[in-house]
N, CA, C and O atoms as a CHARMM CRD file, in Angstrom:
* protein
*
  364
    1    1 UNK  N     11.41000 -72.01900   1.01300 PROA 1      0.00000
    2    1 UNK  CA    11.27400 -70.66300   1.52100 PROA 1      0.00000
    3    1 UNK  C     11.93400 -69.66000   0.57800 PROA 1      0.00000
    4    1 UNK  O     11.48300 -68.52100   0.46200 PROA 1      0.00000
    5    2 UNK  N     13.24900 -70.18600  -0.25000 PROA 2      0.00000
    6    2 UNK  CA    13.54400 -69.04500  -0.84100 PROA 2      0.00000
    7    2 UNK  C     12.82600 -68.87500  -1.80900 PROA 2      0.00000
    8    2 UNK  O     12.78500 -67.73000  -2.26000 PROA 2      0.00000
    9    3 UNK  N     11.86200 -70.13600  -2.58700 PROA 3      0.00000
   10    3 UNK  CA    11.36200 -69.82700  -3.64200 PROA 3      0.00000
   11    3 UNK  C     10.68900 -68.18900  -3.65900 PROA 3      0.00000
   12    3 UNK  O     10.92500 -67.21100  -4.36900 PROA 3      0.00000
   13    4 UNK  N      9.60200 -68.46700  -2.33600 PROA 4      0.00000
   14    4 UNK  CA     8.94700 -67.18000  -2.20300 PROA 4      0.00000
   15    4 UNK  C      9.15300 -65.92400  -1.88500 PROA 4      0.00000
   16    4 UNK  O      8.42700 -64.93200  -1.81200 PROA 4      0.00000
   17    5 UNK  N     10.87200 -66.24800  -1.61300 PROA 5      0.00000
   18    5 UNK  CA    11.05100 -64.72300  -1.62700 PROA 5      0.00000
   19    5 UNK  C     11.57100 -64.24800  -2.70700 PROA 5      0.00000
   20    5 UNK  O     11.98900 -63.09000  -2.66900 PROA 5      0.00000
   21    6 UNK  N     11.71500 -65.29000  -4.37300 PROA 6      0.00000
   22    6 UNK  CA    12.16400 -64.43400  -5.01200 PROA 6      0.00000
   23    6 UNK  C     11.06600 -64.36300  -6.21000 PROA 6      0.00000
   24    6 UNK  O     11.19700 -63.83700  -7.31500 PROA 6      0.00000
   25    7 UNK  N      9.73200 -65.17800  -5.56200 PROA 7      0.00000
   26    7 UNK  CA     8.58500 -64.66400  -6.77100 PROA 7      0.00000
   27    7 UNK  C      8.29700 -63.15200  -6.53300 PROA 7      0.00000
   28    7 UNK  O      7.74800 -62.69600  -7.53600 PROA 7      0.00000
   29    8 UNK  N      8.38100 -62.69700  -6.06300 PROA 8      0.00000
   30    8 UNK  CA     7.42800 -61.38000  -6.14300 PROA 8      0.00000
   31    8 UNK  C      8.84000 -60.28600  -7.06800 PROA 8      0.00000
   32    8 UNK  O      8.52700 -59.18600  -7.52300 PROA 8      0.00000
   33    9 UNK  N     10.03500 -60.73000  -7.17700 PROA 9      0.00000
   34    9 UNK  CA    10.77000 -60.31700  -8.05300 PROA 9      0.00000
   35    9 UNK  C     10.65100 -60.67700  -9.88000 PROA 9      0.00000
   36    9 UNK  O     10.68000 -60.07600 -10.95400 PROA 9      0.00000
   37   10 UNK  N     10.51300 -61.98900  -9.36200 PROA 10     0.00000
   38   10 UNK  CA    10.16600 -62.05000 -11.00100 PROA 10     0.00000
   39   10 UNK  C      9.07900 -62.16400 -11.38300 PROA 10     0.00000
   40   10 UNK  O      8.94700 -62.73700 -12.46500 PROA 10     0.00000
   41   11 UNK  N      7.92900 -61.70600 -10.71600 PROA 11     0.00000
   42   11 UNK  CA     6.57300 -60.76700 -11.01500 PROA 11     0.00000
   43   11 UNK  C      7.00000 -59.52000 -11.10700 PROA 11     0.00000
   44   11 UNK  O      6.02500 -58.99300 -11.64200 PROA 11     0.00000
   45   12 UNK  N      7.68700 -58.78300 -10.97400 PROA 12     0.00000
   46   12 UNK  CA     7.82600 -57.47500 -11.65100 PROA 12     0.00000
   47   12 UNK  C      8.62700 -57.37100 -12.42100 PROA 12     0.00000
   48   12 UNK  O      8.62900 -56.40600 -13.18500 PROA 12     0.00000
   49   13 UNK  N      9.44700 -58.21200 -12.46000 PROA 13     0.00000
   50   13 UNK  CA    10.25100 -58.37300 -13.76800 PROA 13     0.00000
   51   13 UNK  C      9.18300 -58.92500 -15.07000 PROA 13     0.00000
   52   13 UNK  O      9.30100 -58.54600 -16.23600 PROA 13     0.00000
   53   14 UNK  N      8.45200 -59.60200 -14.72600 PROA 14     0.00000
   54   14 UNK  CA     7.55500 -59.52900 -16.19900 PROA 14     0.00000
   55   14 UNK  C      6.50800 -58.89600 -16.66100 PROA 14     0.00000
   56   14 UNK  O      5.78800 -59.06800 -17.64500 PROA 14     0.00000
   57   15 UNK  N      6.53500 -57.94600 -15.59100 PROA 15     0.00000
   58   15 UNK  CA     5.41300 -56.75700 -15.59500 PROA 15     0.00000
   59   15 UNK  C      6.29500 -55.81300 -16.57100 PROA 15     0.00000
   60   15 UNK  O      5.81600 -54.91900 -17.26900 PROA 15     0.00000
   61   16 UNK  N      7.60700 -56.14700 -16.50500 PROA 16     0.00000
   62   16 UNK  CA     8.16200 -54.41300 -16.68600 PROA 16     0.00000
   63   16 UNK  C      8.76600 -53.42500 -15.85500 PROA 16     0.00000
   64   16 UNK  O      9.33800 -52.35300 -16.05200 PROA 16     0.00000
   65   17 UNK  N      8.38500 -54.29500 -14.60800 PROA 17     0.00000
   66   17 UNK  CA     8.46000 -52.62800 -13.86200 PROA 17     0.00000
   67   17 UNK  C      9.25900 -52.92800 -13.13100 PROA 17     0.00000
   68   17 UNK  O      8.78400 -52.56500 -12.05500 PROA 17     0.00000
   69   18 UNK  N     10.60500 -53.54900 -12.85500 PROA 18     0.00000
   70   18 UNK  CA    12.05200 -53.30700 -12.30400 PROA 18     0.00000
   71   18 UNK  C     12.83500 -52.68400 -12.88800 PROA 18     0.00000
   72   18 UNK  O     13.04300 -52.78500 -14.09700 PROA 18     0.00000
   73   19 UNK  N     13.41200 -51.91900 -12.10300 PROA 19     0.00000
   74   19 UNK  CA    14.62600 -50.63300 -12.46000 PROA 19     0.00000
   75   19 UNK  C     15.55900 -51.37800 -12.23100 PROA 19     0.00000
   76   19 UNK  O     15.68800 -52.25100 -11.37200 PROA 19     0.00000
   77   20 UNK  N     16.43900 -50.91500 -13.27100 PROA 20     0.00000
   78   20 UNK  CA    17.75900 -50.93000 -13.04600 PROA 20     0.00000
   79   20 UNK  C     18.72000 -50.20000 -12.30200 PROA 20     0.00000
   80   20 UNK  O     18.41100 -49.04500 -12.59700 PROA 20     0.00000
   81   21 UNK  N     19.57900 -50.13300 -11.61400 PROA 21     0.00000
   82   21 UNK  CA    20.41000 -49.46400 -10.69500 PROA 21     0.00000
   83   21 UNK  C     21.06000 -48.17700 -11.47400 PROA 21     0.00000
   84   21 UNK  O     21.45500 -47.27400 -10.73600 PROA 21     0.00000
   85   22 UNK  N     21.22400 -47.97900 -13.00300 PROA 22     0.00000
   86   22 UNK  CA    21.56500 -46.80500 -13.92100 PROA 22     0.00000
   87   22 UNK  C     20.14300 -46.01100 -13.92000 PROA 22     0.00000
   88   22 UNK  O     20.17200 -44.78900 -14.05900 PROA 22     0.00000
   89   23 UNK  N     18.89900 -46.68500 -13.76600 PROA 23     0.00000
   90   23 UNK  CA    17.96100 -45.85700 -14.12700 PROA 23     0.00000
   91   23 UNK  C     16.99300 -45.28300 -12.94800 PROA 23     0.00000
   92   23 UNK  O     16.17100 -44.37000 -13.01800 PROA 23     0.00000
   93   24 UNK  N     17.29400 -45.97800 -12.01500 PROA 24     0.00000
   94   24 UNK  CA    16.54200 -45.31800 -10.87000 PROA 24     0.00000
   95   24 UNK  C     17.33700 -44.25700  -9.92500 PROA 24     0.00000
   96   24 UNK  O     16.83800 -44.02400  -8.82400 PROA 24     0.00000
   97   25 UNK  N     18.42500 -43.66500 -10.25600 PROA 25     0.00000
   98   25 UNK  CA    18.80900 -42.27700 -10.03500 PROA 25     0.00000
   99   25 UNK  C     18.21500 -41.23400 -10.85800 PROA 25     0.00000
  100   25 UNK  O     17.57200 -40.22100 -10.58400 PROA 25     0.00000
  101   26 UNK  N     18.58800 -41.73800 -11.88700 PROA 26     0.00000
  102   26 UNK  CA    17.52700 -40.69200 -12.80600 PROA 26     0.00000
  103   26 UNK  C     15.81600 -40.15700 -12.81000 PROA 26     0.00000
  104   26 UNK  O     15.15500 -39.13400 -12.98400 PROA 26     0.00000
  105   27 UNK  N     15.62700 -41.74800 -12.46400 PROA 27     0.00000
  106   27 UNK  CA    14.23400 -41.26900 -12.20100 PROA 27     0.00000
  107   27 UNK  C     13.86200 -40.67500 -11.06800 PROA 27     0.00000
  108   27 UNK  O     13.00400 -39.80100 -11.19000 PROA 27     0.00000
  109   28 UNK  N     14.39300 -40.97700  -9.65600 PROA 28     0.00000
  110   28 UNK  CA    14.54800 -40.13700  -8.88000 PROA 28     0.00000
  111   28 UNK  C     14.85200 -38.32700  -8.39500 PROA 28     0.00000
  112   28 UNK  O     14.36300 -37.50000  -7.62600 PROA 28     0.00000
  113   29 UNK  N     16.09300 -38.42500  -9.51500 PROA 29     0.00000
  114   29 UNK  CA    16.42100 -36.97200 -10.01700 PROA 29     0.00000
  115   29 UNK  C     14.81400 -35.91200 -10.67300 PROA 29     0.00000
  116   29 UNK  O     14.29000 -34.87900 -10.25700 PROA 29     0.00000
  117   30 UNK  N     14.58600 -36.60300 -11.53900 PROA 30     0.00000
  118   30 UNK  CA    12.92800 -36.16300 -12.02700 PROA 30     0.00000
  119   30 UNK  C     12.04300 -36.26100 -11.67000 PROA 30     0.00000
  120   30 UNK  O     11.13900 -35.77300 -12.34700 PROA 30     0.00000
  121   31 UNK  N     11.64700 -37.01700 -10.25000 PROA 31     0.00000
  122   31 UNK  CA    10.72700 -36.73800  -9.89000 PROA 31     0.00000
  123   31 UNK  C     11.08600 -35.72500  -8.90900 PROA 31     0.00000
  124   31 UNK  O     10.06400 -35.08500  -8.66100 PROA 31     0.00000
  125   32 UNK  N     12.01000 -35.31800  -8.28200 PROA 32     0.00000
  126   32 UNK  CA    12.81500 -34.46100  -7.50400 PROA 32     0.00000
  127   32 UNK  C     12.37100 -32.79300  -8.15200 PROA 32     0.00000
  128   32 UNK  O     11.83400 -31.91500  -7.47600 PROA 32     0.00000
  129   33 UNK  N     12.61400 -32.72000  -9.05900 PROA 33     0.00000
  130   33 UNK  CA    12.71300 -31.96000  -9.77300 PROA 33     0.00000
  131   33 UNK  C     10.89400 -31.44900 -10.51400 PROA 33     0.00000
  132   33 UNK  O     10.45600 -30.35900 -10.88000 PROA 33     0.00000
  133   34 UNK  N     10.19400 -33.01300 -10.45700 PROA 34     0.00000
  134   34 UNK  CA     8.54600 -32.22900 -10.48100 PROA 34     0.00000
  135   34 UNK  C      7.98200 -32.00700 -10.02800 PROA 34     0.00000
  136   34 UNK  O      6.95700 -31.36300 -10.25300 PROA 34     0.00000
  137   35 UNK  N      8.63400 -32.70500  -8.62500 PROA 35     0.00000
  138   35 UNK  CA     7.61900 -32.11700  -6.70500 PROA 35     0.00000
  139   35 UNK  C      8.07900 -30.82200  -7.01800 PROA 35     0.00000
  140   35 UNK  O      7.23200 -30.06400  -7.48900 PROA 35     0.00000
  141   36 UNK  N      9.06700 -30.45000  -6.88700 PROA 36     0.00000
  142   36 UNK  CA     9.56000 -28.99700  -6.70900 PROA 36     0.00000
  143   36 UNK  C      8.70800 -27.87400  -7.69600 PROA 36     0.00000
  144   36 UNK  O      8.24400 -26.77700  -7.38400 PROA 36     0.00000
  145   37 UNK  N      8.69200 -28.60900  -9.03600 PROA 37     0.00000
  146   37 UNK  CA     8.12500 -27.56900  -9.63700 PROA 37     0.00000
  147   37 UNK  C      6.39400 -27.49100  -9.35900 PROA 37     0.00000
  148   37 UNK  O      5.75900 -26.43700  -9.32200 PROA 37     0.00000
  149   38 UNK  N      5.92000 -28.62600  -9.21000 PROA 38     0.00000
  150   38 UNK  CA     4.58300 -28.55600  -8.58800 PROA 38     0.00000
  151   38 UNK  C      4.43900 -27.91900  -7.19800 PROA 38     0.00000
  152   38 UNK  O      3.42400 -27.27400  -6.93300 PROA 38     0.00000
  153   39 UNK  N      5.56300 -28.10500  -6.17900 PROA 39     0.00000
  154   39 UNK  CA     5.18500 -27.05400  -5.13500 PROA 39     0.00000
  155   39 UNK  C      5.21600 -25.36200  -5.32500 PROA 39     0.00000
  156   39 UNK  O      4.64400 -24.50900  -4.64700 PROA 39     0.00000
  157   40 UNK  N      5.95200 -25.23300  -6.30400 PROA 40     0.00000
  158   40 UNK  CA     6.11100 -23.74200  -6.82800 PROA 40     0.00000
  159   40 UNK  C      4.53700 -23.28400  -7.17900 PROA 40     0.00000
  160   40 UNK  O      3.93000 -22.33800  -6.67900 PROA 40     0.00000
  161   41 UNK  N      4.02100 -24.30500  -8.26000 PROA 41     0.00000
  162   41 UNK  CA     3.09400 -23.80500  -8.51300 PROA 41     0.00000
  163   41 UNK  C      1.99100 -23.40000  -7.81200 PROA 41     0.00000
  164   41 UNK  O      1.40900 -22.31600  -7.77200 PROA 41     0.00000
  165   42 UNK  N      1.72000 -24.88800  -7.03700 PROA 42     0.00000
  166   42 UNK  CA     0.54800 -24.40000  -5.93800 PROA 42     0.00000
  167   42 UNK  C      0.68900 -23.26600  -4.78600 PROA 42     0.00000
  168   42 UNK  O     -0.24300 -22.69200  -4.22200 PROA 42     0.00000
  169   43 UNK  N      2.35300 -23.04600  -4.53200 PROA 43     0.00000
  170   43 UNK  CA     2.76300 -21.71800  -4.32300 PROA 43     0.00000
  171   43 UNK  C      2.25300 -20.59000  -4.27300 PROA 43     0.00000
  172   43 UNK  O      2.00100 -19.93000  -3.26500 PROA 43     0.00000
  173   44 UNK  N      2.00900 -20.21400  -5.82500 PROA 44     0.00000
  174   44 UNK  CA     0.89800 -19.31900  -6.04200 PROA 44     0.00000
  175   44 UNK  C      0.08700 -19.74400  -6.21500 PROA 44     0.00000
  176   44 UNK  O     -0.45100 -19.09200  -5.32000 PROA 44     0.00000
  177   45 UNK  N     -0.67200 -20.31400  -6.56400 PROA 45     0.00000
  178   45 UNK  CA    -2.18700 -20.67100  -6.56400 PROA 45     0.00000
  179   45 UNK  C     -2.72300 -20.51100  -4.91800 PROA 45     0.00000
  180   45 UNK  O     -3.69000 -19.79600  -4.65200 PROA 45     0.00000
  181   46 UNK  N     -2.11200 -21.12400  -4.06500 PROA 46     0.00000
  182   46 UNK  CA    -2.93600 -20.89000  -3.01200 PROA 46     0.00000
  183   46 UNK  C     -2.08000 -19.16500  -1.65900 PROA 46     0.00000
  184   46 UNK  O     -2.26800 -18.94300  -0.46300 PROA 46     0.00000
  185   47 UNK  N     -1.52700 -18.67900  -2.34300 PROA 47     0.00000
  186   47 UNK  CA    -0.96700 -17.97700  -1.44100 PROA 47     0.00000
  187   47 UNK  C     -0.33800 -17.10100  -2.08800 PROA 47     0.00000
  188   47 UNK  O      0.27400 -17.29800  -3.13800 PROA 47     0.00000
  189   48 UNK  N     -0.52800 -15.29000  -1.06000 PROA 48     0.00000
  190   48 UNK  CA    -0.42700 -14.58400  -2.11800 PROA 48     0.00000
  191   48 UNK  C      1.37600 -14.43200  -3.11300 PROA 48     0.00000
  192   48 UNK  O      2.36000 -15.02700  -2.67400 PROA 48     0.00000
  193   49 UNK  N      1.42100 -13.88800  -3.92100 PROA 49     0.00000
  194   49 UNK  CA     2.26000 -13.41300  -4.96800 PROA 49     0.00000
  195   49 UNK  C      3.57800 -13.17000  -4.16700 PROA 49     0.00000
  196   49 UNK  O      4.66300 -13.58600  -4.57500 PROA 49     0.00000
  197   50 UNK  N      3.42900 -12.49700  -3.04500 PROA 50     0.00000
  198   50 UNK  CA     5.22600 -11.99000  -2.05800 PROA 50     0.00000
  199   50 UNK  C      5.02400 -12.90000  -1.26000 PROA 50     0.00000
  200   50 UNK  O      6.00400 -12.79800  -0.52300 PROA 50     0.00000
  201   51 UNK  N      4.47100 -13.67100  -0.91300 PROA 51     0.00000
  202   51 UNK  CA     4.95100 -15.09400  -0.15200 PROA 51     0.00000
  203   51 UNK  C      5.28700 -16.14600  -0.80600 PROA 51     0.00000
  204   51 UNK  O      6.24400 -16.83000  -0.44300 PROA 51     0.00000
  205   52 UNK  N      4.45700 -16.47800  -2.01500 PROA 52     0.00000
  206   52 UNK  CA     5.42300 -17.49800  -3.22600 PROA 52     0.00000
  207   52 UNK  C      6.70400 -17.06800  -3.55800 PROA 52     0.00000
  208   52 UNK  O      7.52700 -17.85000  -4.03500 PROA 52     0.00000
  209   53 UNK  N      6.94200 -15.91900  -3.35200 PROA 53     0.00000
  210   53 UNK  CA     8.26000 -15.29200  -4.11400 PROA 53     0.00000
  211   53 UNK  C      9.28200 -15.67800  -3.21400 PROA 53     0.00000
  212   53 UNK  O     10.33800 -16.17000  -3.61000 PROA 53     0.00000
  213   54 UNK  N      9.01200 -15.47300  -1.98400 PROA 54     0.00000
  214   54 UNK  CA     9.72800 -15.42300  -0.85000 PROA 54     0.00000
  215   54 UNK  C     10.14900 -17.17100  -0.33400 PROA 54     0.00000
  216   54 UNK  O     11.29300 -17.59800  -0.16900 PROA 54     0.00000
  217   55 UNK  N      8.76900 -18.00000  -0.14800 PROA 55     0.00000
  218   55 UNK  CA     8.82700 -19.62200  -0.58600 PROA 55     0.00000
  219   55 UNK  C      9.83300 -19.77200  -1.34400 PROA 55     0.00000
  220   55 UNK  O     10.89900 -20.06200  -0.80100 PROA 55     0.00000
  221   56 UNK  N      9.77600 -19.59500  -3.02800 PROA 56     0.00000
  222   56 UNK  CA    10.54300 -19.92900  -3.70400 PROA 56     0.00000
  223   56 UNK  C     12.11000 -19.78900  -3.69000 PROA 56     0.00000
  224   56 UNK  O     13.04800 -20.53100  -3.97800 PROA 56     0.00000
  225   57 UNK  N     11.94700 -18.29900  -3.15300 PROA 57     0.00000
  226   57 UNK  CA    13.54300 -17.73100  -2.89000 PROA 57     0.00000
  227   57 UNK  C     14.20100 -18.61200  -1.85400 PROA 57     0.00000
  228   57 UNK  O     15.25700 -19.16900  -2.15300 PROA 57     0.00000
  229   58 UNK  N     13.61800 -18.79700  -0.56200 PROA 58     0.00000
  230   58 UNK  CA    14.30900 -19.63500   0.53800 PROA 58     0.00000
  231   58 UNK  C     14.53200 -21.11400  -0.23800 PROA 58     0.00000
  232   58 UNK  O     15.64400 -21.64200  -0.20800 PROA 58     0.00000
  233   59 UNK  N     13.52800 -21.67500  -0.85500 PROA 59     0.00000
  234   59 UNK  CA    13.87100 -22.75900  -1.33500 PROA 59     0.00000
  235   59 UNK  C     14.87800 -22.97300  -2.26700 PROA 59     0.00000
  236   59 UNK  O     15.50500 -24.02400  -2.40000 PROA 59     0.00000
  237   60 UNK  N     15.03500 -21.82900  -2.98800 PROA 60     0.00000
  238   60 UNK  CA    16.14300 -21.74500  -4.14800 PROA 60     0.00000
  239   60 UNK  C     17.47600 -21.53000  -4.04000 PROA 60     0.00000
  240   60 UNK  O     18.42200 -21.79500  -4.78300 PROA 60     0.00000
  241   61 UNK  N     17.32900 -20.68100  -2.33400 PROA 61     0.00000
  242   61 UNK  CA    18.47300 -20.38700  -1.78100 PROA 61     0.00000
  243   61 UNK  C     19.41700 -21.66900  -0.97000 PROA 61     0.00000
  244   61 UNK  O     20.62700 -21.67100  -0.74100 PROA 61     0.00000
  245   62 UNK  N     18.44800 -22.65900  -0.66300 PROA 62     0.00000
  246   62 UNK  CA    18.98900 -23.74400   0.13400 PROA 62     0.00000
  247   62 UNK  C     18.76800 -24.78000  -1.26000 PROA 62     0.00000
  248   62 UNK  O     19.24400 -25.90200  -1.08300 PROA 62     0.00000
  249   63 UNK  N     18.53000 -24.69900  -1.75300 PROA 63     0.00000
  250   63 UNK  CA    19.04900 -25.94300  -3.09100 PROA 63     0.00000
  251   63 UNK  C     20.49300 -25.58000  -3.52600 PROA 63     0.00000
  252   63 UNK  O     21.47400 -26.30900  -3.67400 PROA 63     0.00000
  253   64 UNK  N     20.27500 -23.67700  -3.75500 PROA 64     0.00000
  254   64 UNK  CA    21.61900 -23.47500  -4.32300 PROA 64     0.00000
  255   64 UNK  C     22.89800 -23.87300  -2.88300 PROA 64     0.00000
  256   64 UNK  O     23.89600 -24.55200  -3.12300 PROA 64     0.00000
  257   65 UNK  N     22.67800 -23.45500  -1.83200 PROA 65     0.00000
  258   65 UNK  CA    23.67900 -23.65100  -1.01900 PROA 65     0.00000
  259   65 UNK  C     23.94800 -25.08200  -0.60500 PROA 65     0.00000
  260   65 UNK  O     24.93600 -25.46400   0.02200 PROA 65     0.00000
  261   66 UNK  N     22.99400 -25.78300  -1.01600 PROA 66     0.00000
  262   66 UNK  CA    23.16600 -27.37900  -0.80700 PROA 66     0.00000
  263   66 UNK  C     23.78600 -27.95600  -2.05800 PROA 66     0.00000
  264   66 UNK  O     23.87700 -29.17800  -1.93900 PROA 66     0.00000
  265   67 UNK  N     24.26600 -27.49500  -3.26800 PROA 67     0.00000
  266   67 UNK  CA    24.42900 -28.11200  -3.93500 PROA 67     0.00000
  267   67 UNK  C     25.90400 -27.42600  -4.39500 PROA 67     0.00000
  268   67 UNK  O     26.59500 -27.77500  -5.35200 PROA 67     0.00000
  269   68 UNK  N     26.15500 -26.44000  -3.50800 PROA 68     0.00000
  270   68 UNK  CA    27.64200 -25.74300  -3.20700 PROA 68     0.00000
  271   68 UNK  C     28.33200 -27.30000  -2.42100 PROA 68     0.00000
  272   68 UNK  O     29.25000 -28.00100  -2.84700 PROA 68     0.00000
  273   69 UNK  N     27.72100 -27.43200  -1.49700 PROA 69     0.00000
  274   69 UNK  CA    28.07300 -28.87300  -0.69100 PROA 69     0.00000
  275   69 UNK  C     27.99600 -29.90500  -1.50000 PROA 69     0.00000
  276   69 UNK  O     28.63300 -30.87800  -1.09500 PROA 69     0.00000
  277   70 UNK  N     27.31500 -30.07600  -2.73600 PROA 70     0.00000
  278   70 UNK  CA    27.57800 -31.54000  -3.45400 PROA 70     0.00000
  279   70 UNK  C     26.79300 -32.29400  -2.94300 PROA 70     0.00000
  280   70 UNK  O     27.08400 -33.48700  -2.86500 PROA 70     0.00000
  281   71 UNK  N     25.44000 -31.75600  -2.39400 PROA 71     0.00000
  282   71 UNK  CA    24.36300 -32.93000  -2.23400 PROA 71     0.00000
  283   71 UNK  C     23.71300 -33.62400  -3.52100 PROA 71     0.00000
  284   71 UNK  O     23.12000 -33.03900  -4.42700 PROA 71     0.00000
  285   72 UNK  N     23.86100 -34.47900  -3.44900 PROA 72     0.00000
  286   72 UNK  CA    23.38600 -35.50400  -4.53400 PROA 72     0.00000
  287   72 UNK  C     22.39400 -34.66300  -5.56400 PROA 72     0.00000
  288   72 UNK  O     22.70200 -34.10400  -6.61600 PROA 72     0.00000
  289   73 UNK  N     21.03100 -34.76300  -4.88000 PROA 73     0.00000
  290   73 UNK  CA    19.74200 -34.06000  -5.22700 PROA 73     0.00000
  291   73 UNK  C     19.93000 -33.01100  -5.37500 PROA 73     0.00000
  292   73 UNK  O     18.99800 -32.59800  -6.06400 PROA 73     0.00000
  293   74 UNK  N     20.86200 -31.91400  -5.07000 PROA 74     0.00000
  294   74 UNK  CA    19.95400 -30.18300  -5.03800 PROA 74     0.00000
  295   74 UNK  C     20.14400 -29.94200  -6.17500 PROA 74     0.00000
  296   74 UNK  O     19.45200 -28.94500  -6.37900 PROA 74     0.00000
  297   75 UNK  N     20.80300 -30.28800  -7.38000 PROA 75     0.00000
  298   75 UNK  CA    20.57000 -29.47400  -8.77300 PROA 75     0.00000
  299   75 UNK  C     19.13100 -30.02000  -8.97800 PROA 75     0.00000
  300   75 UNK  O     18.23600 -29.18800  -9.13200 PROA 75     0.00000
  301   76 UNK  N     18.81800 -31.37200  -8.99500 PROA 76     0.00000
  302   76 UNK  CA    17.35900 -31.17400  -9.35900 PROA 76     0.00000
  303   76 UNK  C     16.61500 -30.51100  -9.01900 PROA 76     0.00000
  304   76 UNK  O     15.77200 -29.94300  -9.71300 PROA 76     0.00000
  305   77 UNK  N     16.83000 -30.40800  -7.39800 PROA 77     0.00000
  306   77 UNK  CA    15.49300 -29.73700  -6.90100 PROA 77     0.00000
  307   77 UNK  C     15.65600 -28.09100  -7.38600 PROA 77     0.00000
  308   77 UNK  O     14.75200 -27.37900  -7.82200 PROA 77     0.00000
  309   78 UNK  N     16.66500 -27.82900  -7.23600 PROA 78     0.00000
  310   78 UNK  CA    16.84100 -25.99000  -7.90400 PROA 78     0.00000
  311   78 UNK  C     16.54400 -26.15700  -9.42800 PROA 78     0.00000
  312   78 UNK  O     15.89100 -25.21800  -9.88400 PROA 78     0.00000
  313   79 UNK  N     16.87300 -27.13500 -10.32200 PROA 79     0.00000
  314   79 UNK  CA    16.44400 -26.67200 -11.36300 PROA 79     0.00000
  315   79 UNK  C     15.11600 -27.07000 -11.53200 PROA 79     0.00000
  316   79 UNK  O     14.61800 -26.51800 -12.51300 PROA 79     0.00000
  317   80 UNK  N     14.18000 -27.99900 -10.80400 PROA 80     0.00000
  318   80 UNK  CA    12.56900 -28.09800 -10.76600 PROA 80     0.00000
  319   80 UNK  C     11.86400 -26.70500 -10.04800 PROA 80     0.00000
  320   80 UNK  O     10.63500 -26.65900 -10.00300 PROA 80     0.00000
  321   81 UNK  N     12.71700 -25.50900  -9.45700 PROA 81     0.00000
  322   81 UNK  CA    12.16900 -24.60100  -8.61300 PROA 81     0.00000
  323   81 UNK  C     12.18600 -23.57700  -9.75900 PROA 81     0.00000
  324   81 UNK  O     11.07900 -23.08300  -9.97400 PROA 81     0.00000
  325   82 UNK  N     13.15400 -23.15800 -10.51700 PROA 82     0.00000
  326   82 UNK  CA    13.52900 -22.69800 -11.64600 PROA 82     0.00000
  327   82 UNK  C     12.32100 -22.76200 -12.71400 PROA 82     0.00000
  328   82 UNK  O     11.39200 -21.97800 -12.91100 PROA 82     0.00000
  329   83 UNK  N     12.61300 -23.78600 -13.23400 PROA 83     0.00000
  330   83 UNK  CA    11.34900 -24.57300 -14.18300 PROA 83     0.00000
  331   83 UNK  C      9.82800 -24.21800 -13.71600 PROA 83     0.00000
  332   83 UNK  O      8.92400 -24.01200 -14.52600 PROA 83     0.00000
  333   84 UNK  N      9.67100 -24.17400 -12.33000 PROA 84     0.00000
  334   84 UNK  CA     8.36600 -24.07700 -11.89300 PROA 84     0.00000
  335   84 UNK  C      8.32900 -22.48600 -11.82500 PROA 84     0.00000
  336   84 UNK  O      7.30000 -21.89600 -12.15600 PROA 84     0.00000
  337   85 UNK  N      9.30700 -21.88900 -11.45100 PROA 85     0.00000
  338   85 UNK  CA     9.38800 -20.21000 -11.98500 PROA 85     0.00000
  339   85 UNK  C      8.80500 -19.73100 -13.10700 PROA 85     0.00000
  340   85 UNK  O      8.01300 -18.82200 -13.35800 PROA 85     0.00000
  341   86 UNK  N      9.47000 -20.67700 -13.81200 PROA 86     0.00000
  342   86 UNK  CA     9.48800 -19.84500 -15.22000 PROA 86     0.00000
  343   86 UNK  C      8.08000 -20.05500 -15.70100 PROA 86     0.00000
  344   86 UNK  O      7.49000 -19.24500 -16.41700 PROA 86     0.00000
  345   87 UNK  N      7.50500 -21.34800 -15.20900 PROA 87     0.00000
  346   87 UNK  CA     6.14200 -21.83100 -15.60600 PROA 87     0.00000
  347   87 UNK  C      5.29100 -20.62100 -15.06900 PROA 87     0.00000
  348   87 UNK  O      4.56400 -20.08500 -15.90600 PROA 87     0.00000
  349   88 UNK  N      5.28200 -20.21800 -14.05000 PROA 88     0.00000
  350   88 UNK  CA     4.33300 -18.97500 -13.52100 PROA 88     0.00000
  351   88 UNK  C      4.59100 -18.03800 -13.81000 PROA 88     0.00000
  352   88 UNK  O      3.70200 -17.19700 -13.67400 PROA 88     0.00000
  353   89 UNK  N      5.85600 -17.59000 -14.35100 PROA 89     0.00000
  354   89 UNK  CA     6.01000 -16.23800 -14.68600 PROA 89     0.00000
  355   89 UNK  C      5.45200 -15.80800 -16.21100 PROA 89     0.00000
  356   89 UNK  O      5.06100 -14.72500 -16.64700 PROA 89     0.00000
  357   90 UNK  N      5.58000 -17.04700 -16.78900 PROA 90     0.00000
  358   90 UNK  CA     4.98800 -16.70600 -17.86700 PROA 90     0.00000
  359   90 UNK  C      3.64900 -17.00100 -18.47800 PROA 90     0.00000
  360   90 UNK  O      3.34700 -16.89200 -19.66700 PROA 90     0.00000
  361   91 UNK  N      2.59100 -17.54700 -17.07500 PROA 91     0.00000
  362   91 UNK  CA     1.45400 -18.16500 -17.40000 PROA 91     0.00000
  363   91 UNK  C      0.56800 -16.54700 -17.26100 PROA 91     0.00000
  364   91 UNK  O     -0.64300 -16.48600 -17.47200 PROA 91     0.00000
C-alpha cells in the first residue's frame, strides 16, 4: 500500500514538476501578483474608466493596509495592482 502512495510522487519528480519548499512561495508570490495585474486590466477593458479607478483604488487601499499588518501576500498583490496600473496608463 505504501508503494502506491508514493508513485504518483516520483512521477512528478521525473516530470520536473515538484517544487521545492524555497520555491513555491515565490511562485505563489507571482502568480499573486499576475491575477492582480490581470484583474486591473480587464478592469478597464470591461468597465468604465472611474470605476476601474475606483476598483483599483479600494484594492490598493486594502493591499496597502494589509500589508501594514504583515500579511504574507499583500506586497505582491499591491505591487501586481501597481504594475497593472502602470500597464494601462501607459497603453
Amino acid at each position: 500500500m505504501r508503494e502506491l502512495i508514493d508513485e504518483p510522487k516520483s512521477f512528478l519528480n521525473e516530470l520536473g514538476l515538484e517544487m521545492s519548499n524555497r520555491v513555491r512561495p515565490v511562485a505563489s508570490r507571482q502568480a499573486l501578483a499576475m491575477i492582480a495585474c490581470g484583474l486591473v486590466i480587464l478592469a478597464f477593458l470591461h468597465a468604465q474608466r472611474n470605476v476601474a479607478y475606483l476598483f483599483v483604488s479600494v484594492l490598493t487601499s486594502g493591499g496597502l493596509f494589509a500589508s501594514m499588518r504583515r500579511v504574507p501576500l499583500a506586497l505582491s498583490l499591491t505591487l501586481g495592482l501597481v504594475i497593472g496600473l502602470a500597464l494601462v496608463s501607459l497603453s
